[in-house]
C-alpha positions in Angstrom: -18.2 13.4 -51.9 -15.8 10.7 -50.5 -17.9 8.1 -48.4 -16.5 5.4 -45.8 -18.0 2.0 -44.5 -18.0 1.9 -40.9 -17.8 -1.6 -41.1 -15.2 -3.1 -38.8 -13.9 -5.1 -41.8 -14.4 -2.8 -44.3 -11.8 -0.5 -46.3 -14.4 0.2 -49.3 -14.2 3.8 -50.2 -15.1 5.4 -53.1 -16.0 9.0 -54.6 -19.1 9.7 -56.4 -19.2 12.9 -58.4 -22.8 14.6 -59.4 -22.6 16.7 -62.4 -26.0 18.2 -63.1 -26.8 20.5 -66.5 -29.4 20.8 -69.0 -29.4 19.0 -72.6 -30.8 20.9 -75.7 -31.9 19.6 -78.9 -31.1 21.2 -82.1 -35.0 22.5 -82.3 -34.1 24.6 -79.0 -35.6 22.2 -76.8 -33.9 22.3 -73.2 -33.9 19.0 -70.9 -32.8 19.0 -67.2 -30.0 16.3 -67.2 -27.6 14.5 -64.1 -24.4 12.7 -64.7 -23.4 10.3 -61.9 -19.9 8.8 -61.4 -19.0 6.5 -58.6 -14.8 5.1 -58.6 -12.4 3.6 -56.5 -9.0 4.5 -56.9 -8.8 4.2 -60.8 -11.7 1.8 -61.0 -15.2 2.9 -62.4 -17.8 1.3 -60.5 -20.8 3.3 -61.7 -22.2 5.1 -64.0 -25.5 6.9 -64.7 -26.8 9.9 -66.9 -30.6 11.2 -66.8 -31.8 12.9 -69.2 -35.3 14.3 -68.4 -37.3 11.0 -67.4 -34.9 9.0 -69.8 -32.1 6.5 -67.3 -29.1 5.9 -69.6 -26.6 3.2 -67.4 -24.2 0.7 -68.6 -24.6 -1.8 -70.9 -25.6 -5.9 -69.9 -24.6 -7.5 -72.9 -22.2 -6.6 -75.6 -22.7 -4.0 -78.5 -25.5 -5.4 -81.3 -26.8 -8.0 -78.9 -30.2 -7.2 -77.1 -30.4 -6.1 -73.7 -32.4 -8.8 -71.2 -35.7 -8.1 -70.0 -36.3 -7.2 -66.2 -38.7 -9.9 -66.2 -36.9 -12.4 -68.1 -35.1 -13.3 -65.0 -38.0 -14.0 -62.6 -40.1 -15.6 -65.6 -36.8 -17.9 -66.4 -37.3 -18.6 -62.3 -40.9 -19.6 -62.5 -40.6 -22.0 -65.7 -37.7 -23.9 -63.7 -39.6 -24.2 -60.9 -42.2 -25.4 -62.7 -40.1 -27.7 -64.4 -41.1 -25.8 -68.2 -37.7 -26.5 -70.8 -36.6 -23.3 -72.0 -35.8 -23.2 -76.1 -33.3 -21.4 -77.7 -33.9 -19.8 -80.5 -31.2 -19.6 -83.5 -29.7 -16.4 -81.7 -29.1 -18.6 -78.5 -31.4 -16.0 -76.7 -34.4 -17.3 -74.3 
């Protein structure tokens, strides 16, 4: 599927491929799974596999550091605008 902005000022246009399956375990379970790839010319701009309920996307941070909290952004938000110092802890992570 190749879509097209209709924007007047808009060239964006990509291609989105949908490869669905099923995953099994080796105790013979079987799981519905979805594999979806969005690119622009050589560029990958998305990418996203389901595996029954289970969302596996990219990455945030890099390999062995942890992944931020949803709602570590808006809690950050509220402490600033509450004027509440944020520590770092020895791992420079809020």
């Amino acid at each position: 599927m190749e879509i097209e902005s209709d924007h007047d000022r808009s060239t964006t246009r990509f291609t989105e491929v949908s490869v669905p399956g099923t995953a099994s375990a080796s105790s013979g379970e079987s799981l519905p799974f979805v594999a979806k790839v969005r690119f622009s010319s050589d560029r990958l701009i998305r990418f996203q596999a389901k595996i029954g309920e289970m969302v596996v996307g990219p990455a945030d941070t890099p390999a062995g550091r942890l992944e931020p909290h949803p709602f570590s952004a808006v809690f950050s938000r509220l402490m600033d605008l509450r004027g509440i110092p944020v520590r770092d802890n020895e791992h420079g992570q809020v």
